[in-house]
C-alpha positions as CSV (number, residue, x, y, z in Angstrom):
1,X,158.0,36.0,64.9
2,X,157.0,36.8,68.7
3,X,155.3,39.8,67.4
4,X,152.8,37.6,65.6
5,X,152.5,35.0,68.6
6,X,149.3,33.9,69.4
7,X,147.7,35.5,66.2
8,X,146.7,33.0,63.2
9,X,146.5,34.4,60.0
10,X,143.7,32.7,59.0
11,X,141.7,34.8,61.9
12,X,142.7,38.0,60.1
13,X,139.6,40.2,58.4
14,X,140.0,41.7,54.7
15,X,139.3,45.5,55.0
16,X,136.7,45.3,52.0
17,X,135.0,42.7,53.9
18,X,135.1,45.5,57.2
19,X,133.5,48.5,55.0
20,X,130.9,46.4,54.1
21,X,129.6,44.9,57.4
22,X,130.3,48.7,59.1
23,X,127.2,50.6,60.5
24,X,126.7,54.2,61.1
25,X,124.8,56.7,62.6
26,X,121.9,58.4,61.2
27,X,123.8,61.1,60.2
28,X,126.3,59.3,58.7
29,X,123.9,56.6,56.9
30,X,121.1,59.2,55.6
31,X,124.3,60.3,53.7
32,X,125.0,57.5,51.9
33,X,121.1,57.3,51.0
34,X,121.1,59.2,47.5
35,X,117.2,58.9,47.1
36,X,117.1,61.4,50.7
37,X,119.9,64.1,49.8
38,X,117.4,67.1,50.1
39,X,117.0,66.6,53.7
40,X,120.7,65.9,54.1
41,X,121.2,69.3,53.0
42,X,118.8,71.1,55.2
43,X,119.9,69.1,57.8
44,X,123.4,69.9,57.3
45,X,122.9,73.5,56.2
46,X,121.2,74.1,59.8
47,X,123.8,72.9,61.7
48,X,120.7,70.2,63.2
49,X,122.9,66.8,62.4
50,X,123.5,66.4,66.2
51,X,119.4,65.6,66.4
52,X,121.0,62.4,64.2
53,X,123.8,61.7,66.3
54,X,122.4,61.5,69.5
55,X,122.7,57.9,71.4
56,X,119.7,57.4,72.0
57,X,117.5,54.8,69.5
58,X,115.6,57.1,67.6
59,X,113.4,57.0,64.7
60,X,114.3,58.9,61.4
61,X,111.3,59.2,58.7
62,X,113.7,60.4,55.9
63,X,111.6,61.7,53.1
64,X,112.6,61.1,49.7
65,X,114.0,64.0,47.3
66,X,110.9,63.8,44.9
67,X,108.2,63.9,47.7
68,X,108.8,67.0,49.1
69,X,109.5,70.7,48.1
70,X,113.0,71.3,50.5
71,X,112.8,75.4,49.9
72,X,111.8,75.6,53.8
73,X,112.1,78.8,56.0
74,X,114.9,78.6,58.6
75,X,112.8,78.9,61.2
76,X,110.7,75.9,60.4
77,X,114.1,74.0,59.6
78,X,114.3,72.1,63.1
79,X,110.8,71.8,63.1
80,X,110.9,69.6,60.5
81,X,113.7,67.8,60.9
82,X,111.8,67.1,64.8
83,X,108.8,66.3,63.3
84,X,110.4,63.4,61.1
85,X,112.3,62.0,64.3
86,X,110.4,59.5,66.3
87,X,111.8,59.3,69.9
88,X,112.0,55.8,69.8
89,X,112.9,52.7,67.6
90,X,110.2,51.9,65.5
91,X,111.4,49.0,63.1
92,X,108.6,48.5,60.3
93,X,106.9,45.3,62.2
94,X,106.9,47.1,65.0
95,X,105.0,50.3,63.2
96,X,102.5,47.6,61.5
97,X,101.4,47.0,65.3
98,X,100.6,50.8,66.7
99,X,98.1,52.7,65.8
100,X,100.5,56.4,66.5
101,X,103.7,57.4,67.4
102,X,105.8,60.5,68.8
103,X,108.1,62.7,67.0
104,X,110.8,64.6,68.8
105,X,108.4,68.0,68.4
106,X,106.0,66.3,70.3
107,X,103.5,65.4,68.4
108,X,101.3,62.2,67.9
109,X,101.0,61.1,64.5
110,X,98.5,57.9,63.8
111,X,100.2,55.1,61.4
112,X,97.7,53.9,59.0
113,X,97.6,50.6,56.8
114,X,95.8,50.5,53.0
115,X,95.6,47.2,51.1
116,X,98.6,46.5,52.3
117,X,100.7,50.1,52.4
118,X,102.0,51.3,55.4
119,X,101.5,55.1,56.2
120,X,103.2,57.0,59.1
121,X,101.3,60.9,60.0
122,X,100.2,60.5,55.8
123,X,103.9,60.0,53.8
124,X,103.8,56.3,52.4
125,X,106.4,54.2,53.3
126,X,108.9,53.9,50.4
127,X,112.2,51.9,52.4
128,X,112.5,50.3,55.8
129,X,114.7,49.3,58.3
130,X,117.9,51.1,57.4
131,X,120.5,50.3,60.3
132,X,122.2,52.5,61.9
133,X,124.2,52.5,65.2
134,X,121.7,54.6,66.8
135,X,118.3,53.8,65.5
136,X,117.0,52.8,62.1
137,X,115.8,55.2,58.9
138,X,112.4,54.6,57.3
139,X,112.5,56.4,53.5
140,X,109.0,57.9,53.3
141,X,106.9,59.9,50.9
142,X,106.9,63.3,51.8
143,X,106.7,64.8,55.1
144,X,104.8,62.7,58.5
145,X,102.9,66.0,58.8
146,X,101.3,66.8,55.2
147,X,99.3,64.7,53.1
């Protein structure tokens, strides 16, 4: 009994109740997203998850698997991946009340509302405010950078 002194029982967690509440990375979450597993792949085929692990609260626009073609060069590989990262965190009311953001690559992309439908550098917004640890995923329509 003294190893259990000072610990009620009724205090304790159930694991299934843990996995549930748990929170992940980017990385970790965009894998357990099965409408984004084209990007996952480039991603992870690149070596470029570390852009998704980083600390710092970050932005992904994940686009979905039937919005974009995800036979890309190497070269333009972390490019895109970049391009989809915003460098901040950007949960959906807070891209209803900017007019542009910036992606990791640099660039300014304007957000645009229509009759009601939120649009970030042209790719509709599909799913928002995925949480993770280190930011929050957006599922979008194809890439930020393409119409």
């Amino acid at each position: 009994m003294a190893s259990q002194e000072g610990i009620s029982q009724d205090q304790t967690v159930d694991p299934g109740i843990d996995t549930k509440l748990a929170t992940h990375n980017i990385w970790e979450t965009l894998g357990r997203l099965n409408q984004c597993g084209n990007i996952r792949q480039l991603i992870g085929g690149k070596d470029l998850q570390y852009l998704l692990e980083r600390v710092e609260l970050q932005t992904f626009l994940a686009p979905a698997d039937d919005s974009w073609n995800s036979n890309v060069e190497d070269e333009v590989g972390q490019k895109l991946v970049e391009g989809q990262l915003l460098t901040r965190l950007f949960h959906s009311y807070d891209l209803e009340t900017t007019d542009q953001v910036q992606t990791l690559a640099g660039e300014r992309i304007p957000i645009k509302r229509d009759a009601g439908t939120l649009f970030v550098g042209g790719a509709r917004l599909l799913k928002t405010d995925i949480p993770c640890t280190n930011g929050v995923i957006h599922v979008v329509e194809g890439l930020t950078g393409r119409k």
